[in-house]
Each structure stands twice: as structure tokens, then as C-alpha cells.
N, C-alpha and C positions, 0 to 999 in steps of 0.2 A: 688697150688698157692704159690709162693715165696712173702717173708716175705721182709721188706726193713727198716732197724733202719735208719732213716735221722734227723739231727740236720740240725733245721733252727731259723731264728730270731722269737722275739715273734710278729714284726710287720707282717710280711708274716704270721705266724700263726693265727694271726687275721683276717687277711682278707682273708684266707681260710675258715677260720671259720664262718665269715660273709656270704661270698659266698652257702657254706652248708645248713646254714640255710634258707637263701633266694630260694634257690633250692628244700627245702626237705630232702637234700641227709646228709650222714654220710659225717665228714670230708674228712674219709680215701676211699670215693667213690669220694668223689670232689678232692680228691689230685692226685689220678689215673687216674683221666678223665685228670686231667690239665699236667700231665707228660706226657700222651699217645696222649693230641694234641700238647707237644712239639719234640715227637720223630717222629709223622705220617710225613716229609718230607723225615724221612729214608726208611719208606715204599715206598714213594714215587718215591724213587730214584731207590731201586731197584724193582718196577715195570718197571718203564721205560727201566732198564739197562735187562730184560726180553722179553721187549718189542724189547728193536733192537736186542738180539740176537736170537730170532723168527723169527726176518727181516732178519738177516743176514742166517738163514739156510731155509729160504723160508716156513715159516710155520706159518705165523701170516698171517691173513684173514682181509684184509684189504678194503678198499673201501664199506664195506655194512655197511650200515645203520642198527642199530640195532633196533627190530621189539622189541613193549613194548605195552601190551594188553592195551585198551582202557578201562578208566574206567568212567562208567556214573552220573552224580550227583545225581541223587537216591543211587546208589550204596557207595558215598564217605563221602554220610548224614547217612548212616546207619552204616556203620564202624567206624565215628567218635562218632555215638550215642550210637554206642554198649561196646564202649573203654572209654568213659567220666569219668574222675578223677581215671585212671589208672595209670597215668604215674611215681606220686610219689611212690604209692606201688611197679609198676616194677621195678623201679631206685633201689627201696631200696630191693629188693627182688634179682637183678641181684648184685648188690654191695655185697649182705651174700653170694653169690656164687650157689643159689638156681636157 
């Protein structure tokens, strides 16, 4: 994991800071989250740019429908029951790099 010294104002640092808090999360996991959904349009771009040269050499599988297992409401009351108030410990367990 690469390290990143950034100077910013104290106002942006505050409402990062706000934001963390309201979350659970470490600053420096809410500062990562908020960098990685301003650069996700570049992923974006070069999927696409993968996408048509797949098109273009005949190897992108195009017109199906993708098939996604059906899941039952017994089954989505159980997974939520068995995960309840996980979410801040995984945040902050994926953020230490665990």
C-alpha cells in the first residue's frame, strides 16, 4: 500500500473529518473512499475502451442476458440477520488493510 502526503485546507479537513465520524470510518479510509469515487470514471473509461476492442476483434459475447441466481426472502432475512452491525467493524478492519 502506497503512502500519499497531501496538504489540504482546514475547511475540507473538517468535513472529511465530520463525514468519518458520521460513518464510523478513520479519516484516512473516508479520504480514500472519496479519492477512488473521483477517479472510478477512469476505470470506467477504460473498461469501455476494452469493451470495443473485444468488439472490434470479435470476442465480446454480446446479446445474453446475464443469468444471476435467484435469491429467496427467507434466504436475504438470514444473511442480513447473520451480518447485523458488521459493517462498521468491516470498514474499519478493510481500511487497516486486514
Amino acid at each position: 500500500m502506497k503512502q500519499l502526503l497531501l496538504q489540504i485546507d482546514d475547511d475540507l479537513h473538517r468535513r472529511i473529518t465530520r463525514r468519518a465520524h458520521r460513518t464510523g470510518r478513520s479519516v484516512n479510509a473516508t479520504a480514500g473512499e472519496i479519492l477512488a469515487r473521483g477517479v472510478a470514471d477512469e476505470a470506467l473509461d477504460a473498461r469501455a475502451e476494452l469493451r470495443a476492442r473485444a468488439r472490434r476483434l470479435g470476442v465480446l459475447a454480446e446479446g445474453r442476458a446475464p443469468t444471476t441466481p435467484r435469491v429467496t426472502s427467507a434466504d436475504r432475512e438470514r444473511a442480513l440477520a447473520t451480518t447485523e452491525g458488521t459493517g462498521p467493524l468491516l470498514d474499519r478492519l478493510w481500511a487497516e488493510g486486514r
